[in-house]
N, C-alpha and C positions, 0 to 999 in steps of 0.2 A: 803338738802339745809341748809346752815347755818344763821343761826339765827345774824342777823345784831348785830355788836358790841360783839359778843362771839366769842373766837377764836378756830376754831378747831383744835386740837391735831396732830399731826401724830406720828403713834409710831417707834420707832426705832428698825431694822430689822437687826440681825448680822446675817452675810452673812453665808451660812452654807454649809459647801463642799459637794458635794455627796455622797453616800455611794457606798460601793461597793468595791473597792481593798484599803481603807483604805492610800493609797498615796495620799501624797498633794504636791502642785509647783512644783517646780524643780525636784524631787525624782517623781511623779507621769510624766511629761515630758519625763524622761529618762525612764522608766517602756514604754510609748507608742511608742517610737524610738526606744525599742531594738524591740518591738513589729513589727514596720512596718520593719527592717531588718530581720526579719525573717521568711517575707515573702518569700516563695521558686520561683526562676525562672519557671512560667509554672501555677501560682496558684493567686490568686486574695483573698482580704479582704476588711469586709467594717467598714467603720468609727465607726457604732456601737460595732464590734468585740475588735476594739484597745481602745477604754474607754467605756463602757455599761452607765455611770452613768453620760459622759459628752461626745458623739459623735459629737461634732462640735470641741472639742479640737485638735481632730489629723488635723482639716485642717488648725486649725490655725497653727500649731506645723508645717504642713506641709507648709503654707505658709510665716513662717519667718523665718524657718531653715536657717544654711548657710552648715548646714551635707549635702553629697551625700546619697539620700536616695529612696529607690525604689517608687518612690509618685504615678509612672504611676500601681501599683497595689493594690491601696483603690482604692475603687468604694464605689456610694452607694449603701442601703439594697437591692435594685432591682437590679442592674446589670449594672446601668445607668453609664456614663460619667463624671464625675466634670468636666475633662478637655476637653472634645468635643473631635476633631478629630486628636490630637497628640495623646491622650490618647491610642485613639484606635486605632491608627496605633504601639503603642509602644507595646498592648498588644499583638497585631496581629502576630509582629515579632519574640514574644515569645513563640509564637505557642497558647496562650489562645484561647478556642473555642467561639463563639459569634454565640449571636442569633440574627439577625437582628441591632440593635442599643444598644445590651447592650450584658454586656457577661452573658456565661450560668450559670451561679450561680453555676447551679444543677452537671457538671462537673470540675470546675474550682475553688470553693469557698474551704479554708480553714478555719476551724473554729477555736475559739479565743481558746479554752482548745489545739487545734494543734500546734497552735502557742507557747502557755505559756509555751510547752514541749519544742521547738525550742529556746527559747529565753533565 
């Protein structure tokens, strides 16, 4: 509680990129789009795999794109949906196997060292 008539401080916080692949903006953007293009037809990735150190960034990446880009194969860490049931009829078409309401990770997932070869 502050003390009437004393002003409390706040301190200033420079904002601090994550660690992790050492790319920042633009340069780190294009590092996670060659990432989601090289997902394979038949195989699934998830947000955590395409940035470890910022996994909400490929949905935004993914949601203002104007690139053609495979988005119906991020999922997330579980298997779940972002996009509900486009999603998963697009997966389906691609032969990706599904367990009930999400895909099978355990056959279907590509891991980010997979990818970093591909890309």
């Amino acid at each position: 509680m502050a003390v009437e008539g004393r002003r409390t401080r706040r301190r200033k916080t420079r904002r601090r990129e994550p660690e992790g692949t050492g790319l920042r903006g633009k340069e780190r953007e294009d590092a996670i789009v060659a990432l989601i293009r090289a997902v394979p037809e038949g195989f699934v990735t998830t947000y955590g795999d395409l940035c470890p150190e910022a996994p909400r960034l490929p949905g935004r990446i993914l949601a203002t794109t104007t690139e053609e880009l495979p988005w119906h194969r991020i999922v997330r860490a579980d298997g779940t949906f972002a996009k509900g049931e486009r999603q998963r009829r697009l997966l389906r078409r691609e032969g990706i196997p599904l367990a009930g309401e999400r895909v099978a990770m355990e056959h279907a997932h590509i891991p980010r060292e997979a990818l970093l070869d591909r890309a």
